[in-house]
N, C-alpha and C positions, 0 to 999 in steps of 0.2 A: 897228490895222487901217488907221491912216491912211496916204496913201503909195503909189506903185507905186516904184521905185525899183532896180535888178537888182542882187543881191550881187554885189558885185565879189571874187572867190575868183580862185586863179588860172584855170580855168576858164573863170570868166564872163570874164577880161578877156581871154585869147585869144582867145575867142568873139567879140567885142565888135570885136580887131581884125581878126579877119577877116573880119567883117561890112563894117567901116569900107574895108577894103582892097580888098573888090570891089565897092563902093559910091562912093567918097569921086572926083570926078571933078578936081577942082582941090587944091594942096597947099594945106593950112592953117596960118592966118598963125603967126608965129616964137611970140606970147604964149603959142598956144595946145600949142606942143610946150615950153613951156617950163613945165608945169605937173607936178608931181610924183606925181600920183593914176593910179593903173592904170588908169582910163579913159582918161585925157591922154596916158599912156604909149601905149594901144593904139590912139589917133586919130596921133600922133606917128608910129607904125610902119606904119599907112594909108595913108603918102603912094604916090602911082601909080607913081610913078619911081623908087622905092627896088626894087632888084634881085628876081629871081623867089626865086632862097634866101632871102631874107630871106621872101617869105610863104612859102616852104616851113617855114620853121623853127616858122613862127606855128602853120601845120596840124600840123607835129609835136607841137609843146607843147600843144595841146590835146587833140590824140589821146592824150597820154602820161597828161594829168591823167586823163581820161575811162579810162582803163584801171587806170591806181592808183586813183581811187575803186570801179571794178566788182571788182575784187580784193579792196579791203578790205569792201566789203558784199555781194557773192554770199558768200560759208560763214554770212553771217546768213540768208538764205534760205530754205527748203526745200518739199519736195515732200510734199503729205498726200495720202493713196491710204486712200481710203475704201469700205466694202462695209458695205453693209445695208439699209435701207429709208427711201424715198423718193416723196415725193409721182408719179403719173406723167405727171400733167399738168405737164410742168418752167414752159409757159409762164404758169400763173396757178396757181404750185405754196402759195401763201396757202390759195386757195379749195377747191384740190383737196381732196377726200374719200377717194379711192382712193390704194393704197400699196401700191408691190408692190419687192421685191427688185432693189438695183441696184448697180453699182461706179461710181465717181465718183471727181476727182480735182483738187485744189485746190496752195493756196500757202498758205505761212506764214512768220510773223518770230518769232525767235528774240529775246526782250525780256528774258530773265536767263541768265547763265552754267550756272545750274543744271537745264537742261531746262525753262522755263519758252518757249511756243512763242503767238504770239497768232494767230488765224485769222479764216477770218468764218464763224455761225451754220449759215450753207444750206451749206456747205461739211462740216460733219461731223454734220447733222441728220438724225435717225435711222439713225447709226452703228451697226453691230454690230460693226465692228473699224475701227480707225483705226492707220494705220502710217505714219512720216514717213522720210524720205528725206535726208540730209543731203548738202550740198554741201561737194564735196572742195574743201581752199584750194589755185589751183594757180595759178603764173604763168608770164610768158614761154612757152613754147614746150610746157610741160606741159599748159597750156588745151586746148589741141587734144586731147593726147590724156587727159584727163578727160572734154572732151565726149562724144569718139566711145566711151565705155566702160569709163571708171575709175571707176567706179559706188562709193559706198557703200552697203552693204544695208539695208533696211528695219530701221528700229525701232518696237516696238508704241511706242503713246503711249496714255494714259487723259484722256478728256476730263473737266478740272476740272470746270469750269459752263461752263455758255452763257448767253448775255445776248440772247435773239431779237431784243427791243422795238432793240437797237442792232445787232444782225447781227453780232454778236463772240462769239468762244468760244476757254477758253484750256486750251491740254494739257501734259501733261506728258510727257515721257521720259526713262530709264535714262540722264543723261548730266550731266558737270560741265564747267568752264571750257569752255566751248560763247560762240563769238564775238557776244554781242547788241548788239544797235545801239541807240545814245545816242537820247533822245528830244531833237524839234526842239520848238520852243516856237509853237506854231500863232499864237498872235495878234500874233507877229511874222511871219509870213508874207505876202510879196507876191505882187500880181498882176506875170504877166511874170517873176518869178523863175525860174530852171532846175530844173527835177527829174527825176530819173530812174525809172521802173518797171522793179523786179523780179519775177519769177514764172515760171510754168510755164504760158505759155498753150498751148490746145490740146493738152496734156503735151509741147512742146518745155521739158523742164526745162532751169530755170538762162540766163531770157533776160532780156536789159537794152531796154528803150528810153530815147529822149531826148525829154526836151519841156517846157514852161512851163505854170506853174501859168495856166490860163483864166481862172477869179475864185477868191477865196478863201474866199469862200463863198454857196455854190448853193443853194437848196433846189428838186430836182428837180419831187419829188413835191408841190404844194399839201398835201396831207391828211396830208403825214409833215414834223413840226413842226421835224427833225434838219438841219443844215449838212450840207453836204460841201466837199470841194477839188474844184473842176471844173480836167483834165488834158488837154491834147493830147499826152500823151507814148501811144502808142498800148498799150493793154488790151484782150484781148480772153480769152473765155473758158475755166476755167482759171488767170487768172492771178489770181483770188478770193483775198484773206487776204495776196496778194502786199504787199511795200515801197514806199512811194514817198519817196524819201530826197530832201536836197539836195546842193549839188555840198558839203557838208563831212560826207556822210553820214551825216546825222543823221534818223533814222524822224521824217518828218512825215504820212504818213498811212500807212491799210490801204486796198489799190485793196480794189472792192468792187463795182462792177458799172459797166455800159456802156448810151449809149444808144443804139440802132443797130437798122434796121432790116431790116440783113441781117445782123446776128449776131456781125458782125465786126465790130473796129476804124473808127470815126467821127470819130476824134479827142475823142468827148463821155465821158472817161473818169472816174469819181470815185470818191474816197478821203474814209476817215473820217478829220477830224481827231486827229492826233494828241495832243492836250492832252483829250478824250472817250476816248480808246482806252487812255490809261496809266489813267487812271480808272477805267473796269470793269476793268482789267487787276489793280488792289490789291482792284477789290472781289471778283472771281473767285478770286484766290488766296488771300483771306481766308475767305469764306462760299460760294462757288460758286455763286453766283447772285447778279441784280442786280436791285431792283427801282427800278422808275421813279422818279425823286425828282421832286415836287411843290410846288406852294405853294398850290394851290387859285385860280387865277384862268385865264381867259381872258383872250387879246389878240388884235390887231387891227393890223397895220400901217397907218398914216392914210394917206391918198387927199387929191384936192386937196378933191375932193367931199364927201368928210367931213369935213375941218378946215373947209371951208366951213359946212354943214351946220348945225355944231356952233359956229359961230365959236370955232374951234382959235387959241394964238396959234401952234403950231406946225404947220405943211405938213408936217412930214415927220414920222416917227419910228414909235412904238407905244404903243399907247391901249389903256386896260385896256376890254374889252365888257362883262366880267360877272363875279362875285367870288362863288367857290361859298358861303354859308351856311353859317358856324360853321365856317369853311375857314382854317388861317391866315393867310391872305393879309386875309381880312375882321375876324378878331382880330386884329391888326396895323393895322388902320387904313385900309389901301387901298380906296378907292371906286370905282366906273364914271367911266369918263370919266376917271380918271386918266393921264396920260400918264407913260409912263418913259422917264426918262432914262437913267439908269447902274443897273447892279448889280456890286455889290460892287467897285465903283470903275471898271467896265467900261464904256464907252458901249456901248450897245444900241440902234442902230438899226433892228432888224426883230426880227420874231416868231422866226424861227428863232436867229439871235442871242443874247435871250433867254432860249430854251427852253435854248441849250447851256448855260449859266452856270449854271442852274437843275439841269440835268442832271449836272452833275462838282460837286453837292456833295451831301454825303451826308446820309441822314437824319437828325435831329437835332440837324444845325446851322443855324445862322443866315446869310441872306442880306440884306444893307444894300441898299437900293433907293432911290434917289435920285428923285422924281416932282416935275411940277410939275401943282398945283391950279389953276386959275385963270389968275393969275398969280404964286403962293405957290410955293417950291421946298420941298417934305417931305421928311425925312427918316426911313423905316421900319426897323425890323427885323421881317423876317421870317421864321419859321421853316419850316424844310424839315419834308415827310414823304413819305412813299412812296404810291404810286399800285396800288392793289388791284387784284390781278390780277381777270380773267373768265372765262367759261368758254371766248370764242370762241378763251384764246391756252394753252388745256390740252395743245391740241396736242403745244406744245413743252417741256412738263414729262413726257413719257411716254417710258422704257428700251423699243426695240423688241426689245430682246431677254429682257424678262421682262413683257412688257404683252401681251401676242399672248393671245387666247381665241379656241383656232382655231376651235370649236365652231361659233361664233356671228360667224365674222371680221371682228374687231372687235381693234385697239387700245385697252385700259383702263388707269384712272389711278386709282387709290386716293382716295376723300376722307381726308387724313389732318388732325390740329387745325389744323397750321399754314393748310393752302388750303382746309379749311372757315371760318376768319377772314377771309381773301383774297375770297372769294365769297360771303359768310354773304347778301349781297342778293339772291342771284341761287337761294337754294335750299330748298326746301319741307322738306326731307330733310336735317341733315346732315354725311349718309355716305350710300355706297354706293359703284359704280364709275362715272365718265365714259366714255361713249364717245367717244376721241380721234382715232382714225380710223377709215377703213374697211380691211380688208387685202385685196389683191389676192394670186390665184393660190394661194386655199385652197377648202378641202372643204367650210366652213362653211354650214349652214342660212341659206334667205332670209329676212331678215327686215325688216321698214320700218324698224329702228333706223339712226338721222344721227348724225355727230357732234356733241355736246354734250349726246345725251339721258346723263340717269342712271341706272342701272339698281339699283334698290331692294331685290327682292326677285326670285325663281323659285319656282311652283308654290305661292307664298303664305310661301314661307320668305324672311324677311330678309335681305337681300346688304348686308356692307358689305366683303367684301373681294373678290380678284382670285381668292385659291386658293379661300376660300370657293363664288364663283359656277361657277369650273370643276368644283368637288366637285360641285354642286348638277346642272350639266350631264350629267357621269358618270352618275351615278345613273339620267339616264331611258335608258331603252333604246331604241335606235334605231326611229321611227316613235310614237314616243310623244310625246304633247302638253306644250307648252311654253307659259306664261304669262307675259310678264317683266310687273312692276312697273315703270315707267320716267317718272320725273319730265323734260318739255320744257316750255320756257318755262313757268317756274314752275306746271305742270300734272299734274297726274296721268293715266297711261294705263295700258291694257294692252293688250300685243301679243302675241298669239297664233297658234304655229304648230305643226308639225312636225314635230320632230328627224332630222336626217337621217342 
């Protein structure tokens, strides 16, 4: 991570002279053009009094590079065109309750020759059909007209798993030797480096921007523990699940959302590092699903005020706050007040840092953590586990196309063994169904049911399943009385109405 430094590709070093060229106001001295490095060369070809073809030539060869790379990575590309159900609240679609039918339209990368496609979460969440759109390879004089209508036709795709907790989800389609793009190695990534975005913003399919990595690692949000790549190569909505490659086109991240306050383009664009996204990407193709990997501690990025506080001998870095009880992290050896250093030979500088390292290893391996006590340097092993899911993220474990009880409009989720383990703290009962959301633009009877209540039982009869509770519903005849059983916040009720 140390370093800002700009690849010199041919690319960057055109760039570089043509920056140099309409910058550079005096020639520069003889040592300096006598130097053999494509930078030296591009300050060399900077001089002001070297003829006007000469910088034309410079804007050609960068125009030319910048075309051969969009060539070779738009057919990785493509257009996901999605229809089903969807939060309607788009702007705090988290919290939303209601969910009504909608079409929506994304990006994606193409990560194996075999129809393996990566995306981002909100992009195919609560899918009823998902179809991708492939990018014809065209060159020279052909681009144009692919643009304007040499369309490939939709292919369905099957959504593997999704990974919400990281906003990734990976699909499949009917297809082989399919051009996927090489991954970049993220913790070589520099700030000021060149990168490109690809995507379908807006659904103008198949569009490129240019721009340099901002920092190489953001964390927007305080309360979301995850990095990102901060871009000024311009993103704007739509271009969701999209590429952002470097100039030797190699996937270094998935764009992933924007921060703007009119909806558009900010230049504040970010992408999921690419060394976290091949990771859920083996663990989706594996098991289709991903859960959180853990270690049971809290941390803390140090303040001058804290290492004060505390008399730190370190001002900067990350200090353990709290160490869950019986957690591995506390079998292991790790205390309060520990500082980290590295993991798994990684410097970790900040919380988010951290978390990723933590996060790209799988459960039931080991992560070596380097801390200093005092003034003592430790040495841990500590063992990873997974992080138990809740009820708040049931949400995004429910099929809206076999979960709908239109009766009662409501979204349900089965407790089945595996996510009654997942939740066993959170439930009085357990089985029955979750209510995962609310559905909009149905007939169903009103009822005070939220999501997260469970619903137990109808009319004094047991519910643990989906077709069970609609049986149950069947049965009463219109305008006749309804009882649910419904465990909230670890509570018992009963809700009584109706039937409509």
């Amino acid at each position: 991570m140390q370093g800002h430094n700009l690849r010199t590709t041919p690319a960057t070093a055109a760039l570089m002279a043509l920056f140099l060229a309409a910058t550079c106001a005096e020639p520069l001295p003889a040592q300096s053009r006598q130097s053999s490095s494509p930078a030296a060369d591009a300050r060399q070809s900077a001089n002001p009094n070297q003829p006007a073809t000469d910088r034309s030539d410079l804007l050609r060869q960068f125009s030319n590079s910048l075309n051969e790379l969009t060539a070779r990575v738009s057919p990785s590309v493509v257009q996901v065109l999605v229809s089903g159900y969807r939060a309607l609240n788009a702007k705090d679609e988290d919290d939303a309750a209601l969910i009504g039918r909608q079409r929506f339209l994304g990006s994606g990368v193409i990560v194996d020759p075999d129809g393996y496609i990566i995306t981002n979460a909100h992009v195919v969440k609560g899918a009823q059909r998902v179809r991708v759109v492939l990018t014809a390879a065209a060159t020279g004089e052909s681009q144009v007209r692919a643009t304007l209508g040499e369309h490939l036709p939709p292919m369905d795709a099957k959504v593997i798993g999704m990974a919400p907790t990281f906003d990734l989800a990976l699909l499949k389609i009917n297809a082989r030797n399919l051009p996927a793009l090489p991954w970049a190695d993220y913790w070589k990534l520099n700030k000021g480096q060149l990168v490109l975005a690809f995507g379908n913003p807006e659904g103008l399919e198949n569009s490129v921007t240019l721009g340099v990595v901002s920092a190489v690692a953001r964390q927007p949000d305080p309360d979301n523990p995850f990095v990102f790549i901060q871009t000024d190569a311009p993103i704007n909505p739509g271009s969701s699940g999209g590429a952002l490659v470097d100039t030797d086109g190699r996937l270094v991240g998935i764009n992933t959302f924007i921060l703007s306050a009119s909806g558009g383009s900010q230049g504040l664009g970010f992408a999921i590092p690419s060394n976290l996204v091949r990771y859920i990407y083996e663990q989706l193709r594996k098991q289709g699903r991903v859960h959180r990997s853990v270690v049971g501690v809290v941390l803390q990025d140090i303040t001058p005020d804290l290492a004060s506080g505390l008399g730190l001998k370190k001002h900067e870095g990350v200090i353990v706050s709290d160490v869950v009880p019986d957690g591995p992290a506390e079998k292991a050896g790790l205390k309060t007040q520990d500082i980290l250093l590295s993991l798994d030979g990684e410097s970790v500088p900040s919380v988010p840092l951290a978390e990723m390292v933590v996060s790209t290893k799988p459960a039931g391996t080991v992560v070596k953590a380097e801390i200093l006590r005092g003034t003592q340097k430790v040495a841990l092993d500590i063992p990873v586990t997974q992080e138990k899911e809740g009820i708040d993220r049931i949400a995004d474990l429910m099929d809206p196309a076999t979960s709908l009880v239109s009766k009662l409009g409501i979204f349900g989720v089965e407790i089945n063994d595996e996510l009654a383990e997942e939740i066993s703290d959170d439930l009085r009962v357990p089985s029955g169904v979750i209510v995962a959301a609310l559905a909009a633009n149905t007939l169903g009877a009103e009822t005070e049911l939220r999501p997260g209540d469970i619903i137990h039982g109808v009319n004094g009869k047991h519910i643990e399943k989906l077709d069970a509770l609609r049986a149950a519903l069947d049965a009463i005849p219109s305008g006749g009385p309804v009882v649910l059983q419904v465990e909230r916040d670890s509570q018992l009720h009963y809700i009584a109405f109706e039937l409509d």
